[in-house]
C-alpha positions, 0 to 999 in steps of 0.5 A, spaced: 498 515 475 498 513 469 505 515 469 507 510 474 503 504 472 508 506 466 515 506 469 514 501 475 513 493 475 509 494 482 502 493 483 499 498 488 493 502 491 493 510 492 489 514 497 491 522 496 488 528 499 484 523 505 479 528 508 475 525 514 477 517 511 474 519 505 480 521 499 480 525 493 482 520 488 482 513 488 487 509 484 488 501 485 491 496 481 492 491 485 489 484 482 481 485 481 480 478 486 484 482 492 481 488 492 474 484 492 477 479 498 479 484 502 473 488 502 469 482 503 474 480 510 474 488 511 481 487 512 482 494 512 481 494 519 486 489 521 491 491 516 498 492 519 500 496 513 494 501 513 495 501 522 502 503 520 500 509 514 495 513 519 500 512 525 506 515 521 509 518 515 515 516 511 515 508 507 515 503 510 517 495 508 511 490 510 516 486 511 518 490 518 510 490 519 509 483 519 511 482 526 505 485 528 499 482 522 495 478 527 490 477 522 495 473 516 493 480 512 501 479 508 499 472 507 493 473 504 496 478 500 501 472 498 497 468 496 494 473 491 501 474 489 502 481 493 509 478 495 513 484 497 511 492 498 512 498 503 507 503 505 507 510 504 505 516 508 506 524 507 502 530 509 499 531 517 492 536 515 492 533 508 493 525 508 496 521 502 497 513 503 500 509 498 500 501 499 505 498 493 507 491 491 510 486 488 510 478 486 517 477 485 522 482 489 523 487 494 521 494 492 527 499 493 527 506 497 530 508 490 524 505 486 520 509 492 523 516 491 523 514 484 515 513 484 514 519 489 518 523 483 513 521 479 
């Protein structure tokens, strides 16, 4: 994980090997102010990218996704400065979900398949 935070510019949260809700490794990045207003809101809930990686496998742009965040949950993360970001989704019986970002730009498929790499 280090790794990563090492060869990206990207903010993210990562879920792996998720076992009846609960994953085996934790590791966020994600600003210390967002990860405490979505706990509080319980956003989780209604997170369209979250809806979208338990229902799927692959990546995902949030962009495509905003269509359906009834609750703003983009917009508040705008506002924290998580601008731009996909939503990734590998395994069936053993889940991994990784929710990436950034401030200023989209982040590419290349970056992703990058990121994966590492």
């Amino acid at each position: 994980m280090q790794r990563l935070t090492q060869v990206t510019d990207w903010t993210f949260a990562l879920g792996l090997h998720i076992r009846f809700a609960n994953p085996t490794l934790r590791y966020v990045t994600y600003p210390r102010e967002w990860v405490d207003f979505y706990t509080e809101k319980e956003l989780v809930f209604v997170d369209p990218a979250v809806r979208w990686a338990i229902a799927n496998q692959g990546v995902c742009d949030w962009a495509d996704l905003s269509d359906n965040d009834e609750s703003d949950v983009f917009g508040a993360a705008a506002r924290f400065g998580l601008r731009f970001g996909k939503v990734v989704a590998i395994g069936e019986l053993d889940r991994s979900l990784g929710f990436f970002s950034h401030a200023s730009r989209p982040i590419t498929d290349e970056e992703i398949a990058q990121g994966q790499t590492v």
